[in-house]
Backbone bond lengths (Angstrom), bond angles and torsions (degrees), N, CA, C in turn:
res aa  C-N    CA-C-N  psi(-1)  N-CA   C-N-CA  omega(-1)  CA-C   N-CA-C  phi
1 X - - - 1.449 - - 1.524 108.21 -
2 X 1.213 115.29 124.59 1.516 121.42 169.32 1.969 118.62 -83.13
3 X 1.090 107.23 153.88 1.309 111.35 176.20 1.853 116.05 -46.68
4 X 1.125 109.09 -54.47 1.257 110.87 -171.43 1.633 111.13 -104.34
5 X 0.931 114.52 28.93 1.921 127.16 -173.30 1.517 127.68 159.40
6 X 1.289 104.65 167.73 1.443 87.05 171.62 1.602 127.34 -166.79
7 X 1.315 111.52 141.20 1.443 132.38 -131.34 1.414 103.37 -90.89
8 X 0.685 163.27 72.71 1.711 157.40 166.77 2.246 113.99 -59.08
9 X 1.013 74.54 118.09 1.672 69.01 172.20 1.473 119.43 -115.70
10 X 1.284 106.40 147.90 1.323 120.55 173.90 1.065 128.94 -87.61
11 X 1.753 135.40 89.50 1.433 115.85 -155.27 1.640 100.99 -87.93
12 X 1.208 127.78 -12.17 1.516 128.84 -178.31 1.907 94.35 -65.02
13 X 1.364 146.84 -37.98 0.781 150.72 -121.89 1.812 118.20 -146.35
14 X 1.643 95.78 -19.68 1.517 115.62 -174.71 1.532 98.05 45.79
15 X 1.177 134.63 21.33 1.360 120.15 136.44 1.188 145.33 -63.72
16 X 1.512 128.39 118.00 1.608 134.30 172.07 1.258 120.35 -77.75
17 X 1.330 148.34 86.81 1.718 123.07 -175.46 1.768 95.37 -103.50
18 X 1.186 106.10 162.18 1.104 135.30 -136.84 1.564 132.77 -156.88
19 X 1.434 121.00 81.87 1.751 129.46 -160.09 1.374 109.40 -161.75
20 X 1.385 79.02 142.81 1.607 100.10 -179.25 1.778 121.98 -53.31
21 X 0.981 102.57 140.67 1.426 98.93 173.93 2.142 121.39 -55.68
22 X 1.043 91.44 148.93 1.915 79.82 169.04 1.655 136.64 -72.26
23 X 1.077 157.42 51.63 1.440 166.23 -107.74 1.705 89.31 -53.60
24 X 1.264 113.87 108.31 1.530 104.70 162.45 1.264 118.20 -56.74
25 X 1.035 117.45 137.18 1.664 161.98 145.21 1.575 109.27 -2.78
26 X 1.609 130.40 83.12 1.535 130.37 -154.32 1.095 108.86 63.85
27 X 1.867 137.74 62.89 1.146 117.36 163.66 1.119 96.70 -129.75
28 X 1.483 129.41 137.81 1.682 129.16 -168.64 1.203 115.04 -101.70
29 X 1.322 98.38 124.88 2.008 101.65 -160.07 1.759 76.78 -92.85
30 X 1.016 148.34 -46.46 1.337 118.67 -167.27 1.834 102.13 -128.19
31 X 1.712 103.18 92.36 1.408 92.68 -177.85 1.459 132.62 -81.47
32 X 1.205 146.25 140.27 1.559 149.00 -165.49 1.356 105.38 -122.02
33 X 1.447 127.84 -19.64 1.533 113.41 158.54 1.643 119.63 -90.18
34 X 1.304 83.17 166.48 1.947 90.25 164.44 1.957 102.47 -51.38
35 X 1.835 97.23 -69.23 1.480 96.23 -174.04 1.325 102.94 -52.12
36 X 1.151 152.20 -54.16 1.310 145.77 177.11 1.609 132.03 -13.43
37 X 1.642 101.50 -41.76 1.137 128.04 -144.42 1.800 97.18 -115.71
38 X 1.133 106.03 -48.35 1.829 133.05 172.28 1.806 85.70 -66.46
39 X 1.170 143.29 -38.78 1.694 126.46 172.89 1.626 111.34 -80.52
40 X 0.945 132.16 -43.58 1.412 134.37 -177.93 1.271 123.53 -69.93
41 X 1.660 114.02 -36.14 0.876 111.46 -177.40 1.997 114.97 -87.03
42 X 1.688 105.50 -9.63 0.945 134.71 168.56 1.932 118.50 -69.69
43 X 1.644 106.16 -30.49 1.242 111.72 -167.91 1.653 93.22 -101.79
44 X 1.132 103.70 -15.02 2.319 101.69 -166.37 2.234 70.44 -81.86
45 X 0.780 108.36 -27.10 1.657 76.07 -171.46 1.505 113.21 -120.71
46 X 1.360 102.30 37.88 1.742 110.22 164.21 1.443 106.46 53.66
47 X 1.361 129.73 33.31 1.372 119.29 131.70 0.853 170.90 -129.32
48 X 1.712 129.49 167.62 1.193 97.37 -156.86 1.998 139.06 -83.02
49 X 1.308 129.91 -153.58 1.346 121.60 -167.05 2.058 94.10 -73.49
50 X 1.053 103.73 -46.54 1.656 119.48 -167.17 2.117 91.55 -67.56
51 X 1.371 125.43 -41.50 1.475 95.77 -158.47 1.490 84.01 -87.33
52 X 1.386 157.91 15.86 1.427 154.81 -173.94 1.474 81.27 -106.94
53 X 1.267 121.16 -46.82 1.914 102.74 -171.18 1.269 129.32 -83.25
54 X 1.795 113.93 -15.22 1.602 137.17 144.50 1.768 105.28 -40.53
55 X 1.413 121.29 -69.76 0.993 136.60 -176.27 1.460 120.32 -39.37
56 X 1.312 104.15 -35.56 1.735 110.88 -164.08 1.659 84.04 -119.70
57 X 0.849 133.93 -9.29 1.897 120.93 172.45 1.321 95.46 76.24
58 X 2.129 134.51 49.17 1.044 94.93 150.53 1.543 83.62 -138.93
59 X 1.575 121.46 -152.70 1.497 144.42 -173.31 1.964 99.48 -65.09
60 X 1.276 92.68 144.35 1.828 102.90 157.54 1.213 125.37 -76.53
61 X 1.458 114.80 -6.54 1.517 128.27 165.63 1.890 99.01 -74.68
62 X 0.957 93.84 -72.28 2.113 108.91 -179.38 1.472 93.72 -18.81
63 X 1.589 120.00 -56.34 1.463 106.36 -159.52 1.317 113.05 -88.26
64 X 1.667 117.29 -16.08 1.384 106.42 172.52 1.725 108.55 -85.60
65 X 1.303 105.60 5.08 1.340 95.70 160.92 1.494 130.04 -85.41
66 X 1.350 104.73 -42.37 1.687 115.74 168.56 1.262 117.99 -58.02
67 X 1.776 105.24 -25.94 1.673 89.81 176.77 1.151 107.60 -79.31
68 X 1.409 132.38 -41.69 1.688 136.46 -173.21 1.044 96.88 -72.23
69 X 1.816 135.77 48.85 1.485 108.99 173.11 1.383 119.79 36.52
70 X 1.103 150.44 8.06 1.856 146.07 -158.92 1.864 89.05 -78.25
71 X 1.957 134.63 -46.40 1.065 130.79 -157.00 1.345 83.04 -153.98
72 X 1.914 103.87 -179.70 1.426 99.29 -145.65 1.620 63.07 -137.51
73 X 1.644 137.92 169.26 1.496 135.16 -170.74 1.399 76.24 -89.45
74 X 1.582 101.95 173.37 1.338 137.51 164.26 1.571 113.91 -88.35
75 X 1.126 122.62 125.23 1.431 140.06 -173.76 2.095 92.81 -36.01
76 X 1.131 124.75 -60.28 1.387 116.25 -158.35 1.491 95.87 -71.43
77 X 1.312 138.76 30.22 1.267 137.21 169.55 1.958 109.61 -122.56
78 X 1.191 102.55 -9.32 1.420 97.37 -170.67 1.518 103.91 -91.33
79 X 0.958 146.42 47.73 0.907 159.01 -168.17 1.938 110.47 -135.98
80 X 1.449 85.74 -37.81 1.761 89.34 -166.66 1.838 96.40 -101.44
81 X 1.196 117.25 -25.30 1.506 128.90 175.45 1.972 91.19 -66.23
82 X 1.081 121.14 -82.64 1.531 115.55 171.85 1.328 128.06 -15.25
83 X 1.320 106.77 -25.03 1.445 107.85 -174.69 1.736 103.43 -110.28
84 X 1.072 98.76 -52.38 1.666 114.47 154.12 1.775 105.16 -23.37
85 X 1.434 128.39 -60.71 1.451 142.66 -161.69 1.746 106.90 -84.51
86 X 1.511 105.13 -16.78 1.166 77.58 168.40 1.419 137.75 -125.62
């Protein structure tokens, strides 16, 4: 499997086929918000909205808010998102 697709071969057939993967569904190939950035970096590692809001000690609502832009975190949380991001 390649990073950006993936190749299956046919050795009965010496065929290679060859395609891009499908872009999941809300995932931000180039994020510019905080929430932006708090989803992607949340989706490159398969999880979900609730274990990112375990993580940071708040609601699974909170994070689908930061991702939809809806609220912006509260300063005593950026600390644990920072570490979270990297």
């Amino acid at each position: 499997m390649h990073k950006l697709g993936v190749t299956v071969a046919l050795t009965i057939c010496n065929i290679d086929l060859k395609a891009q993967k499908r872009p999941i569904p809300g995932y931000p190939a180039n994020p510019k918000t905080l929430g932006q950035k708090i989803r992607k970096v949340r989706m490159d590692r398969g999880l979900l909205q609730k274990d990112v809001a375990a993580t940071l000690g708040v609601t699974e609502d909170t994070i689908t808010n930061w991702e939809n832009g809806r609220c912006l975190p509260d300063l005593r949380y950026q600390v644990k998102i920072n570490l979270f991001l990297e």
